[in-house]
N, C-alpha and C positions, 0 to 999 in steps of 0.2 A: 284721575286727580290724586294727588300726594297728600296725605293726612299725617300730621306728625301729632305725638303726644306732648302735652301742655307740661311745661317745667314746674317742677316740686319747689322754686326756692325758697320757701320758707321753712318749709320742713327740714332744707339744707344747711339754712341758718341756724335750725335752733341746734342740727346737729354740732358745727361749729364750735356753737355758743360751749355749748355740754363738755366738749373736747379740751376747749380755752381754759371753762374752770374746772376740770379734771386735771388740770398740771400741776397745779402747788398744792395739792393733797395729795396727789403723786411723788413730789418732792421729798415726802415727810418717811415714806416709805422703801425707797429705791433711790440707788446710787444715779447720779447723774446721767452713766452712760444709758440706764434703763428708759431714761426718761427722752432722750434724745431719740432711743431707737423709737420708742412709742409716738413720741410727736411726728418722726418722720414715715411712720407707719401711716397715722391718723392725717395726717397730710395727702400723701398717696393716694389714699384711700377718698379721700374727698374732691381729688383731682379727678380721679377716675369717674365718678357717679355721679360729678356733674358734667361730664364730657359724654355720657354715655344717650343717643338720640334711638328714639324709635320711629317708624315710617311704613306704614301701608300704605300701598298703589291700588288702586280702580283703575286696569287696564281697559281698553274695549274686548278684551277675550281675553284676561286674565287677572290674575290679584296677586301680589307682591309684599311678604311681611318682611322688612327688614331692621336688624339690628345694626348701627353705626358706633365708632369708637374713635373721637376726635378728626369723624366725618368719614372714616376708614370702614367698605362695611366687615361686622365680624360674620354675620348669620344674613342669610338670603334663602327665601325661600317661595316661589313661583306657582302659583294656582292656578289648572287649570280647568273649566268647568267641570270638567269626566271625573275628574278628580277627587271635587267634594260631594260629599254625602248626605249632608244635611244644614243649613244654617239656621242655628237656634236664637232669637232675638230674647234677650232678657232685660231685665232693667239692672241698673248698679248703683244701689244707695238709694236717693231719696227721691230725685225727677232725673237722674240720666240713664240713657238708653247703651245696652252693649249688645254684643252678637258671639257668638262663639261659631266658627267654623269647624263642623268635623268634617276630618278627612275620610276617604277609601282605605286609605294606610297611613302611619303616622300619627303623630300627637294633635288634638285641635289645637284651633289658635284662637284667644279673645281679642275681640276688638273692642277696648274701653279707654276712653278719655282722650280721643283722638282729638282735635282741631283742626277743622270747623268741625261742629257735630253734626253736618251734613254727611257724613259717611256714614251713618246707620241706613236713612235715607236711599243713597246712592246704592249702597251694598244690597239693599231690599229691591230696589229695579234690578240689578246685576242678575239675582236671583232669579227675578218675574223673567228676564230675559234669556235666558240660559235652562229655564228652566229646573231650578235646583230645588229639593224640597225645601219647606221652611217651616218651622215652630215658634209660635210666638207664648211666650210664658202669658198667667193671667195677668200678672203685674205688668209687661210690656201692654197688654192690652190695654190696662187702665191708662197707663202714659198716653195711648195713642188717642183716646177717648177725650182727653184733658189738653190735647196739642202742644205735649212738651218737648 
């Protein structure tokens, strides 16, 4: 199954907003042409990071993290059981659950804030069935006791 990460928009807004009234104080400061370059900077920049998607896969004999850029992937990178080493279940903030995958080689990878939060779930069968060690922090623990 495909798990994508759930959109920041308001955090995107407020950046926006910040941007918006960062220009007539800017004005008072810098010649026009500065002001142009920086709005068309802070433009860019806003196009980019909200066009930017994340997506892990739950293969039946493998896992899939990928990065996308206006749907285009930039990062791809393919798990397969032998592979990883360990899956560490942690919590993240207050009642949700993540996982960090480490590798044999390579950087781990977190899995947090997917959509559905059914992939901590799934990810933890993947494990049971493959065989892969796994670490549950005490706080996952508690999460699990509390059915969150």
């Amino acid at each position: 199954m495909v798990y994508k990460v759930k959109s920041e928009g308001p955090i995107l807004r407020t950046i926006i907003t910040l941007y918006a009234c960062s220009l007539p104080i800017l004005g008072n400061f810098f010649s026009e042409d500065v002001i142009y370059i920086y709005f068309g900077l802070s433009f860019l920049l806003i196009i980019l990071t909200t066009n930017i998607q994340f997506e892990f896969t739950i293969g039946d004999s493998f896992l899939l993290d990928e990065r996308l850029l206006f749907r285009k992937s930039l990062y791809k990178k393919r798990m397969d059981p032998k592979e990883i080493k360990q899956i560490k279940f942690t919590r993240i903030g207050w009642k949700r659950k993540g996982a960090i995958i480490q590798m044999e080689k390579g950087l781990s990878i977190h899995i947090t804030h997917y959509t559905p939060v059914s992939a901590i779930a799934e990810l933890m069968e993947f494990a049971h069935k493959y065989e892969i060690p796994i670490e549950k922090t005490r706080d996952f623990k508690i999460l699990e006791k509390w059915k969150m």
